[in-house]
C-alpha positions as CSV (number, residue, x, y, z in Angstrom):
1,X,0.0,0.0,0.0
2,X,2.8,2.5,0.7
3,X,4.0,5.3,3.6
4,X,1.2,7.6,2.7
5,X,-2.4,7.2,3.4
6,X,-4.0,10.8,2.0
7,X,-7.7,12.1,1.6
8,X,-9.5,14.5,-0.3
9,X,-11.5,16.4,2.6
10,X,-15.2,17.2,1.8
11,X,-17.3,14.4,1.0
12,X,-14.3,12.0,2.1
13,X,-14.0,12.8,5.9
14,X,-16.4,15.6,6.0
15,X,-20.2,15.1,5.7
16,X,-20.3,18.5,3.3
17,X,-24.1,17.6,2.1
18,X,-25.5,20.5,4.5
19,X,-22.7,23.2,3.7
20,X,-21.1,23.9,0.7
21,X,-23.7,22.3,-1.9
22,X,-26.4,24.8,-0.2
23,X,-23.6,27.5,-0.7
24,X,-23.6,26.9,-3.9
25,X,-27.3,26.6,-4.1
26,X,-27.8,30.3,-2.2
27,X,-24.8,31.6,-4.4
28,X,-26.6,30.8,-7.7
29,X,-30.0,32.3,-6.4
30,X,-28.2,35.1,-5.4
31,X,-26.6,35.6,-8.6
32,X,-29.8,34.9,-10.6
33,X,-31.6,37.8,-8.7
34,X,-29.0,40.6,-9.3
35,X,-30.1,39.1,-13.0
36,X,-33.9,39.8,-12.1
37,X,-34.5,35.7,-12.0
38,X,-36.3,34.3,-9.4
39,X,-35.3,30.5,-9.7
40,X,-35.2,27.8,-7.2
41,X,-31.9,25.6,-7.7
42,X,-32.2,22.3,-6.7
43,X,-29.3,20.1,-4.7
44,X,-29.7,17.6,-6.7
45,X,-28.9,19.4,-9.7
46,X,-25.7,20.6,-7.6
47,X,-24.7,17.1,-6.7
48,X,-25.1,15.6,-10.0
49,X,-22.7,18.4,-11.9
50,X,-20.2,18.1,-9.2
51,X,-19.9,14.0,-9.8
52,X,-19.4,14.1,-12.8
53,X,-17.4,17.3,-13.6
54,X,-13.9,18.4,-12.9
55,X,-14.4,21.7,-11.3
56,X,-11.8,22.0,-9.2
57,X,-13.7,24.3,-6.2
58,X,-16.9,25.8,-5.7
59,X,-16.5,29.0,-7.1
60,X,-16.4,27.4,-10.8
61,X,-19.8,24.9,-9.8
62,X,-21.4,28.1,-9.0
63,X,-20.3,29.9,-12.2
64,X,-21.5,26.5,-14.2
65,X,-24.8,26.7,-12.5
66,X,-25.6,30.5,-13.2
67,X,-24.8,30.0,-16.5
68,X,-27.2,27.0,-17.0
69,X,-29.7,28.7,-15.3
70,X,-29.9,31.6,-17.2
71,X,-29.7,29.8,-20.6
72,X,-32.8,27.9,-19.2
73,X,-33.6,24.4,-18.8
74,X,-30.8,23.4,-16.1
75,X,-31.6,19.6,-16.0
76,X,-31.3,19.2,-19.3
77,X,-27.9,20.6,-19.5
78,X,-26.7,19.2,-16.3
79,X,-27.9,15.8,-18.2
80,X,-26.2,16.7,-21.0
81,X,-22.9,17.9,-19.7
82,X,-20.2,15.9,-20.5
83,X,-18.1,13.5,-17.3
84,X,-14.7,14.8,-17.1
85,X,-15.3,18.4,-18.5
86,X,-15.2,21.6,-16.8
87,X,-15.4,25.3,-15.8
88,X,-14.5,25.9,-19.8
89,X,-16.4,23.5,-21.4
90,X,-19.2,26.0,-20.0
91,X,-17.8,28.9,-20.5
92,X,-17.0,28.1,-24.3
93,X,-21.0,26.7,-25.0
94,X,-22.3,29.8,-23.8
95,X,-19.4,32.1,-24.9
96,X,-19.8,34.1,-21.5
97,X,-18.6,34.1,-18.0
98,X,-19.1,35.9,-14.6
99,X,-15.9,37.5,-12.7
100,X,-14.8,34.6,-9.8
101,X,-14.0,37.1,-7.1
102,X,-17.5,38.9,-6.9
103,X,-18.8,34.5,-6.6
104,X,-15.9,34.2,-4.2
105,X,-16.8,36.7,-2.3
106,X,-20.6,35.4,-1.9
107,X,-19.9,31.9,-1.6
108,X,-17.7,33.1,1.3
109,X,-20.3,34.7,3.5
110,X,-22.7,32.0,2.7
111,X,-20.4,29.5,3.5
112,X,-17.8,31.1,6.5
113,X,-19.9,33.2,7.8
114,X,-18.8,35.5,10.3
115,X,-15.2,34.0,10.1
116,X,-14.8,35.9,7.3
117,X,-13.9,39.2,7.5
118,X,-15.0,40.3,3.7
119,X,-18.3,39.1,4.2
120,X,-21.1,41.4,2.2
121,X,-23.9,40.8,5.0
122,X,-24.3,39.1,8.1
123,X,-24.9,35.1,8.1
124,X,-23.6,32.1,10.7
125,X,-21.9,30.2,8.3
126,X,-22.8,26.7,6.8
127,X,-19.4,25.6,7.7
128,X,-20.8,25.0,10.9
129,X,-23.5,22.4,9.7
130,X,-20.5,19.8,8.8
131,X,-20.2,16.4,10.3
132,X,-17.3,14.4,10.7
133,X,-17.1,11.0,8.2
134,X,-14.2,9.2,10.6
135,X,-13.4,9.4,14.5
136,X,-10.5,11.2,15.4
137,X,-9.4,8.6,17.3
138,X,-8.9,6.4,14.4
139,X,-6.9,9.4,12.4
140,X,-4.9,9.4,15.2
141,X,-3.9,6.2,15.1
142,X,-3.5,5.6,11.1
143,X,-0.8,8.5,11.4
144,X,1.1,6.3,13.8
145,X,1.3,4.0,11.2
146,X,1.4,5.6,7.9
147,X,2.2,9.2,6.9
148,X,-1.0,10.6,6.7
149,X,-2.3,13.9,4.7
150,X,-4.9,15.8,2.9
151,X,-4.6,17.4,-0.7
152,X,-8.1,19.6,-1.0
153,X,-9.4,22.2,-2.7
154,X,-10.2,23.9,0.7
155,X,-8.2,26.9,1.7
156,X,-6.2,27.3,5.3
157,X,-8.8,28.5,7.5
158,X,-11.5,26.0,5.1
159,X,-8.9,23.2,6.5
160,X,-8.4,24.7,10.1
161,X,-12.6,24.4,10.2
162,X,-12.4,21.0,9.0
163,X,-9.7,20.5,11.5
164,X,-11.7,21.5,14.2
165,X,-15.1,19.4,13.1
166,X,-12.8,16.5,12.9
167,X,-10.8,17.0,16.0
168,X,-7.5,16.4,14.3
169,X,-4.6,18.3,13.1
170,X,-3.1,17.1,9.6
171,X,0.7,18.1,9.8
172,X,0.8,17.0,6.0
173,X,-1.6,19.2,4.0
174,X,-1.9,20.9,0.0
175,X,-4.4,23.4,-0.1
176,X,-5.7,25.6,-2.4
177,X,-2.9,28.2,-1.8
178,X,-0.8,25.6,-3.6
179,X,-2.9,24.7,-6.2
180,X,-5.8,22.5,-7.5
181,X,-6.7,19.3,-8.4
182,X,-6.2,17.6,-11.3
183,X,-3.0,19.5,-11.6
184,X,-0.5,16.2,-9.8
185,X,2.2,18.4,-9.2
186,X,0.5,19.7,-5.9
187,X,0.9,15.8,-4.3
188,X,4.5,15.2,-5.8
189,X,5.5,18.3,-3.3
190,X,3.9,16.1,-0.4
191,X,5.0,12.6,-1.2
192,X,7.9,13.4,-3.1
193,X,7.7,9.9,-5.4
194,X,7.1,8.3,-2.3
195,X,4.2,5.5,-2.7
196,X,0.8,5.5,-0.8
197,X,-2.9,5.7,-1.7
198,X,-5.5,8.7,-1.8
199,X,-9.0,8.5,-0.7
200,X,-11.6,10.6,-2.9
201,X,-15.2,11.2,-3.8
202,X,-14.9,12.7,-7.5
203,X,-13.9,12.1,-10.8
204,X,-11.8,14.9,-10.5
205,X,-9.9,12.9,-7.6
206,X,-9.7,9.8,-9.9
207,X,-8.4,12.1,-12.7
208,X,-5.7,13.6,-9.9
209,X,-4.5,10.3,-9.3
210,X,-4.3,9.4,-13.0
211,X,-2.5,12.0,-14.0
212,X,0.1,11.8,-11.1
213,X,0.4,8.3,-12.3
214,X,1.4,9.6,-15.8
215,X,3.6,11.7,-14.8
216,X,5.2,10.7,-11.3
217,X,4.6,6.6,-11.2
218,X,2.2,4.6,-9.3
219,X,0.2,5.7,-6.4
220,X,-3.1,4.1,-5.4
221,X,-6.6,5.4,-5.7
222,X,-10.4,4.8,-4.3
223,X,-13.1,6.6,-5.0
224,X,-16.0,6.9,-1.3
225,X,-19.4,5.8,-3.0
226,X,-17.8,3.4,-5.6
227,X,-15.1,1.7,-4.0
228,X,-15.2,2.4,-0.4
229,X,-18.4,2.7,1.3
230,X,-17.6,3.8,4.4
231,X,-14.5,5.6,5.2
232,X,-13.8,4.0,8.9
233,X,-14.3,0.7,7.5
234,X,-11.5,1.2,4.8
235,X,-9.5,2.9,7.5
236,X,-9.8,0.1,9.9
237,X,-9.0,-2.1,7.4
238,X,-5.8,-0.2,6.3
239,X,-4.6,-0.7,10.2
240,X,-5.5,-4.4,10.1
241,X,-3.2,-4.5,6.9
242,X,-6.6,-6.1,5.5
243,X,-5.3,-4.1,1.9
């Protein structure tokens, strides 16, 4: 299996069903009304486009969404967009995009709330609504056995507030400051060719992983949902040397 045992963060050891896709959700119908469109967004729509794109963050799933949902029938073009594509295979259909930093900047008061100093109005913050996927007890004692870490898309105070949900400090972390997913550069400058396995929830992970593999030489993937139903379970596992 390898020294490194490393995870993805939302959806992996988060539960993020309650925070960011309803950041994304308020963000769109936000958007949409500085438009003049009253539109409901649904989750699901969310959820789907996330699985099956390779977004790389939130801010470029909210973009995708406006988009849609200003051209018009949003399940149809969440059905029809293509796995593995991304932020510019939307922009290029619709020859149009919005500036990130003003859907930063929204996400960011939906989401952190009043952690976040450049917030445009007053809101708790959804972070807050997160659950823990895996006890911190048995982090604690995978990283006595393996060199454990996180590459996310989440930024340093996005991982010190999964930090805190969990209960656990990750000395080895890439986050968004660094870079994003699928670029494989960002795990070579944690692993350094060393060999180990990473944990993920998207086809954006997989792709990661592939293209490290390309690139670097073999490292070990499984996708939560398709390969590993429950995150403790593989972990336990892992320590019983069950893989």
């Amino acid at each position: 299996m390898g020294q490194w045992v490393i995870f993805d963060v939302d959806g992996t050891l988060i539960d993020v069903s309650e925070s960011y896709d309803l950041a994304v959700k308020l963000t769109v119908e936000y958007f949409l009304r500085t438009f003049g469109v009253e539109r409901e967004i649904k989750l699901e729509w969310i959820r789907k486009l996330r699985s099956k794109g390779t977004f790389g963050d939130d801010f470029k799933v909210s973009e995708a969404m406006i988009l849609f949902s200003l051209a018009g029938d949003v399940d149809k073009l969440v059905e029809e967009f293509p796995a593995g594509e991304g932020i510019d295979w939307v922009r290029k259909k619709f020859g149009f995009e919005i500036f990130s930093g003003g859907i930063e900047r929204v996400f960011n008061t939906f989401y952190l709330g009043d952690v976040y100093a450049d917030r445009i109005f007053d809101f708790p913050g959804l972070w807050r609504r997160e659950k823990p996927l895996i006890r911190s007890g048995l982090l604690e004692e995978l990283s006595e056995r393996f060199k454990v870490g996180v590459v996310t898309g989440r930024n340093e105070l996005e991982l010190r507030l999964a930090e805190k949900i969990l209960g656990f400090h990750f000395e080895n972390a890439i986050t968004r400051e660094f870079g994003l997913k699928p670029e494989p550069s960002i795990l070579w400058k944690l692993v350094k060719g060393e060999k180990g396995v990473y944990i993920g929830d998207t086809l954006n992970d997989e792709l990661f992983i592939e293209n490290y593999r390309k690139k670097y030489g073999d490292f070990s993937f499984f996708m939560v949902g398709r390969d590993i139903d429950d995150v403790s379970v593989f972990v336990k596992n892992l320590l019983e040397g069950e893989l």
